[in-house]
KOLVO-935876 format. One line per 10 residues: number of its first residue (from 1); for each residue x, y, z of N, C-alpha, C. Coordinates in nm, 3 decimals. Layout:
N
NUM = X Y Z X Y Z X Y Z | ...
END
This chain:
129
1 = 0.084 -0.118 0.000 0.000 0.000 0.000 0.088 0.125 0.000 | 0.099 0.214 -0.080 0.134 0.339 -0.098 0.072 0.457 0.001 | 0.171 0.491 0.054 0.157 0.621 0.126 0.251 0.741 0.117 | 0.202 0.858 0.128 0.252 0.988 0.075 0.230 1.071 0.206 | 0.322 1.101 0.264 0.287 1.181 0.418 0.387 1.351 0.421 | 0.318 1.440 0.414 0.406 1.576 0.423 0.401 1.598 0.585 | 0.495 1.695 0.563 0.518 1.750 0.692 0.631 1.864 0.695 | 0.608 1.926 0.783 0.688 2.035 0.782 0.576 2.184 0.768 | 0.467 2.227 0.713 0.371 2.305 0.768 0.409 2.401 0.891 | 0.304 2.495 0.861 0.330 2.580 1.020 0.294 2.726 1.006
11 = 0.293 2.756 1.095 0.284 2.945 1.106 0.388 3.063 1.116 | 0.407 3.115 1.014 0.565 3.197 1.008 0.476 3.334 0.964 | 0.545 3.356 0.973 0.541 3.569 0.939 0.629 3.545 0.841 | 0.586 3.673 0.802 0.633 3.689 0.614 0.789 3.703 0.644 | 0.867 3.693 0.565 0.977 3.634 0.532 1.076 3.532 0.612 | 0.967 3.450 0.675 1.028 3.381 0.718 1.056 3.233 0.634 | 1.084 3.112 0.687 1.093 2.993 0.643 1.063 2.881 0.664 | 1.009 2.784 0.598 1.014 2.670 0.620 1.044 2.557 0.522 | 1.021 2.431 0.596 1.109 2.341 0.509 0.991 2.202 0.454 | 0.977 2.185 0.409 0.853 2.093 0.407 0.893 1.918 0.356
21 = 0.863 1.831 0.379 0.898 1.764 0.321 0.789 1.625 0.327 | 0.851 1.533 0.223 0.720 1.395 0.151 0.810 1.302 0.208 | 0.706 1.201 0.267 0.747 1.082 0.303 0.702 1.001 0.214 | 0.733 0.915 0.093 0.718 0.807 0.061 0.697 0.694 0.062 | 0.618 0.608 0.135 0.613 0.443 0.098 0.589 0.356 0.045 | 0.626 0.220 -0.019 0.544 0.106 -0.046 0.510 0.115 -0.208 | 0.642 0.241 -0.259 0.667 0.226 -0.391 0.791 0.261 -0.405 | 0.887 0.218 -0.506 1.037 0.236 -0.544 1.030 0.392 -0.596 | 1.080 0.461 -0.469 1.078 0.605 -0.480 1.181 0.666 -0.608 | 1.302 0.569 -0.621 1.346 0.602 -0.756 1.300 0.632 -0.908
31 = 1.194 0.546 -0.901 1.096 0.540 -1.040 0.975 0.643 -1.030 | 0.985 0.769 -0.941 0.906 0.867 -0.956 0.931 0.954 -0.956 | 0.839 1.067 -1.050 0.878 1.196 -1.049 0.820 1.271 -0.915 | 0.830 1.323 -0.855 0.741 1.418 -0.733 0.699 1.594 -0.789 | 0.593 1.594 -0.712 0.569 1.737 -0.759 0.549 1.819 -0.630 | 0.527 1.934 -0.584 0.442 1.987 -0.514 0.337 2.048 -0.585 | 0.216 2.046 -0.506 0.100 2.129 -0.517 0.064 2.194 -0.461 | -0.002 2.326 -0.431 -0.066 2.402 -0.313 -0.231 2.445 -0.348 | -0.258 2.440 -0.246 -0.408 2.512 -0.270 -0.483 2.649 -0.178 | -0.451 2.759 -0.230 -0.536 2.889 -0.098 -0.680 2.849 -0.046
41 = -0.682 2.901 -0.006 -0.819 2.900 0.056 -0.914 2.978 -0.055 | -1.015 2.896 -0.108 -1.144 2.943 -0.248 -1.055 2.934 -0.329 | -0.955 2.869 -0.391 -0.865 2.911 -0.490 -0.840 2.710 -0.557 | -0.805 2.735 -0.738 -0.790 2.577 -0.744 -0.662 2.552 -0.716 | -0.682 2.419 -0.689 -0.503 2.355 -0.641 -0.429 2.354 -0.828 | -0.302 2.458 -0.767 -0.164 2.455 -0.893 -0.108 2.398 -0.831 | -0.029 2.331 -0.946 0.147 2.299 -0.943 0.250 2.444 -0.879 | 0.342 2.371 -0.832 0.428 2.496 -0.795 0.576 2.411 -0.865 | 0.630 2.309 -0.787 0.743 2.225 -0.871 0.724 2.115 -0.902 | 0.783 2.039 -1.004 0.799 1.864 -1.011 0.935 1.848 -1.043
51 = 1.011 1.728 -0.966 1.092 1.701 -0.959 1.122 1.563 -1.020 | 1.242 1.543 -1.150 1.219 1.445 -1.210 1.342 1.321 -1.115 | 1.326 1.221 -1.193 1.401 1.088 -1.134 1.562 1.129 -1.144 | 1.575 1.212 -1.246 1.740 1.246 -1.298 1.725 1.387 -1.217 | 1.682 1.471 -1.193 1.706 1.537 -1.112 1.644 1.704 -1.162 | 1.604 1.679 -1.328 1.518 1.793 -1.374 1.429 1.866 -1.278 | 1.383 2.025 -1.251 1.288 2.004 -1.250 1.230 2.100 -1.321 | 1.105 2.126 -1.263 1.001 2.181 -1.372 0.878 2.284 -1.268 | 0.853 2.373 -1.327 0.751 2.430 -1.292 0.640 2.452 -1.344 | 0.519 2.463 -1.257 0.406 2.487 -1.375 0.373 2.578 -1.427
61 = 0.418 2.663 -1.542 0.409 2.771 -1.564 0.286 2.816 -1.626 | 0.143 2.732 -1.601 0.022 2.756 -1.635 -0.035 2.885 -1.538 | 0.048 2.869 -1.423 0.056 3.017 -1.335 0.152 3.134 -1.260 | 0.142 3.209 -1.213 0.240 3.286 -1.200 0.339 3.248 -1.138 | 0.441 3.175 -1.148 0.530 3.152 -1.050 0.625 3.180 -1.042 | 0.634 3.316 -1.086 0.721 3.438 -1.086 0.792 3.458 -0.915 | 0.686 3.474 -0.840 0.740 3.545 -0.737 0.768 3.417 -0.612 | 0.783 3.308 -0.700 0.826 3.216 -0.610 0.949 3.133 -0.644 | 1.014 3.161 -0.767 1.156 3.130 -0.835 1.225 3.204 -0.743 | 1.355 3.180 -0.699 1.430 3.228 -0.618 1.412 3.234 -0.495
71 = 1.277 3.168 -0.472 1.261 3.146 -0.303 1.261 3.006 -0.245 | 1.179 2.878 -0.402 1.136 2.807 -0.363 1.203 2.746 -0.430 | 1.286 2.584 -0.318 1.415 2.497 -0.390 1.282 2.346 -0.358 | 1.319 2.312 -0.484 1.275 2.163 -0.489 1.412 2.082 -0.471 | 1.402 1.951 -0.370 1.493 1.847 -0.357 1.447 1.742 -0.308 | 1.526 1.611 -0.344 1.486 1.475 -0.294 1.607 1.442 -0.244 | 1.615 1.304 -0.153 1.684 1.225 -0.090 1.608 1.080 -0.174 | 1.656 0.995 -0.235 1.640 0.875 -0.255 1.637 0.757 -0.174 | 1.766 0.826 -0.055 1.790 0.721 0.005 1.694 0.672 0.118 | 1.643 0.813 0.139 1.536 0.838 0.249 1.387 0.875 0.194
81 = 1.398 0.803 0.066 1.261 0.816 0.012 1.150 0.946 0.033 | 1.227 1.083 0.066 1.187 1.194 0.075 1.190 1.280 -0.018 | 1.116 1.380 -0.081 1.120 1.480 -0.117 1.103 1.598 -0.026 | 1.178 1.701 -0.058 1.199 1.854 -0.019 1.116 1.992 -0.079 | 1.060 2.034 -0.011 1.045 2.149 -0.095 1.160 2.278 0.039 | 1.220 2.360 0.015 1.267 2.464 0.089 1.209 2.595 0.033 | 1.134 2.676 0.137 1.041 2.804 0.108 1.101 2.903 0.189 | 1.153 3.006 0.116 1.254 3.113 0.230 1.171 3.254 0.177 | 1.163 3.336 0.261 1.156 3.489 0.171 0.934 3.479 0.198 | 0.911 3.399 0.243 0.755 3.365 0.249 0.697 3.497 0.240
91 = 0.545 3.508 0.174 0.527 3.602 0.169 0.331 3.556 0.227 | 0.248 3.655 0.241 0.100 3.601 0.310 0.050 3.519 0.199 | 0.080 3.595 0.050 0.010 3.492 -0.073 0.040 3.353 -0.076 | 0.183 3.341 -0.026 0.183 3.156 -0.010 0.170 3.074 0.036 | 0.031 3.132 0.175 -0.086 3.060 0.248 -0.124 2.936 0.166 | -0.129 2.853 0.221 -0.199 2.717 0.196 -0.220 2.613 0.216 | -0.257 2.533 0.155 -0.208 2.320 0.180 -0.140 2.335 0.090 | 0.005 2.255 0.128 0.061 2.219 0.000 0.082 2.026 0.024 | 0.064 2.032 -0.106 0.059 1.854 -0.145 0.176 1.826 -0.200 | 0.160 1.686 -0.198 0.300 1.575 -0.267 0.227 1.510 -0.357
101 = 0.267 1.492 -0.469 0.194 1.360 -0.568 0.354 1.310 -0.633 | 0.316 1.189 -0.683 0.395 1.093 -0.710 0.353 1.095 -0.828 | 0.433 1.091 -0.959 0.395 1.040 -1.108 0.498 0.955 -1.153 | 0.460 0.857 -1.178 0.554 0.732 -1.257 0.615 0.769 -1.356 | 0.760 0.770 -1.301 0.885 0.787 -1.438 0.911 0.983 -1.493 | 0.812 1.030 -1.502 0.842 1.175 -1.560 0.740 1.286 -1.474 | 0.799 1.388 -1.495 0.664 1.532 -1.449 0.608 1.521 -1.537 | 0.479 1.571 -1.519 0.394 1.607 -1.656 0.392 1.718 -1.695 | 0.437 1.730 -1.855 0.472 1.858 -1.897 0.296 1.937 -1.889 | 0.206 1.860 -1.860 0.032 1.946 -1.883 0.059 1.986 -1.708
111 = 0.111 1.924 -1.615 0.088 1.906 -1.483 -0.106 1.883 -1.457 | -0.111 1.834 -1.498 -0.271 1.770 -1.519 -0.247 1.695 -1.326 | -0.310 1.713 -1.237 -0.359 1.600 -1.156 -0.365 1.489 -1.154 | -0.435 1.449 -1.223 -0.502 1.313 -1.286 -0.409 1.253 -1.342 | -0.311 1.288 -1.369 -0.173 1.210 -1.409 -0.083 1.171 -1.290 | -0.113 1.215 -1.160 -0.024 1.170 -1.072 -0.095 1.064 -0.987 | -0.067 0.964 -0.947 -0.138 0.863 -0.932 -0.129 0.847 -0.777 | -0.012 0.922 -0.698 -0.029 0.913 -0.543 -0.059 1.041 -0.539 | -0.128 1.076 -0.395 -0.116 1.184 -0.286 -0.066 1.202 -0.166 | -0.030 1.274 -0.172 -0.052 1.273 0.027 -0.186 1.361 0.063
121 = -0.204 1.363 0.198 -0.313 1.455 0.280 -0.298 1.623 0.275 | -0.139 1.644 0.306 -0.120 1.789 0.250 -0.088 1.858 0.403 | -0.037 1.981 0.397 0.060 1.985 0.549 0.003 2.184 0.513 | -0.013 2.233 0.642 -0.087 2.325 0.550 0.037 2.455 0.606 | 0.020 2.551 0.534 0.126 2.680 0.568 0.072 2.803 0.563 | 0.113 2.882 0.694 0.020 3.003 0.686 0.095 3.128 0.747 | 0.104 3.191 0.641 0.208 3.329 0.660 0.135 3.409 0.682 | 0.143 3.491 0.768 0.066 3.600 0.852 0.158 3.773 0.805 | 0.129 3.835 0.765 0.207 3.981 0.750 0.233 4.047 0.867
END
């Protein structure tokens, strides 16, 4: 059985930091791409990064993710079947849940949902001004 567990969430004031990260199980974490997702509050869940098996990654540039290049580092550990997201420079707009999904072998260049076949529950983050 596959499980996807974040953690790392929390309450920071704007420019502060946090570190978030995916727990993996009960699939060969090597053979997946990871993404993050976030969702505001009334707002639909985007892509923010996906991180490929070789070490690409990718953003979804179906939205602005202008003001989150240079803040926000995608990374994995293989060995520890984790993915990373690192969020520095936080600002109140990047309130949210953010999610982990798992996609077999590549990111999806559509970042479509429905193409990633795990989740996790989602770890939620809330920057206060």
């Amino acid at each position: 059985q596959v499980q996807i567990v974040e953690s790392g969430g929390g309450s920071v004031q704007a420019g502060g930091s946090l570190r978030l990260s995916c727990t993996a199980s009960g699939l060969t974490f090597g053979d997946y791409a990871m993404g993050w997702f976030r969702q505001a509050p009334g707002k639909e869940r985007e892509g923010v990064l996906c991180l490929s098996r070789d070490g690409d990654y990718t953003w979804d540039n179906k939205y602005d993710t202008t003001s989150m290049k240079g803040r926000f580092t995608i990374s994995r550990d293989n060995a520890k079947n984790t993915l990373y997201l690192q969020m520095n420079s936080l600002k109140p707009e990047d309130t949210g849940t953010y999610f982990c999904a798992a996609r077999y072998r590549s990111c999806s260049a559509s970042w479509n949902p429905l193409e990633f076949s795990y989740w996790g529950q989602g770890t939620q983050v809330t920057v206060s001004s």
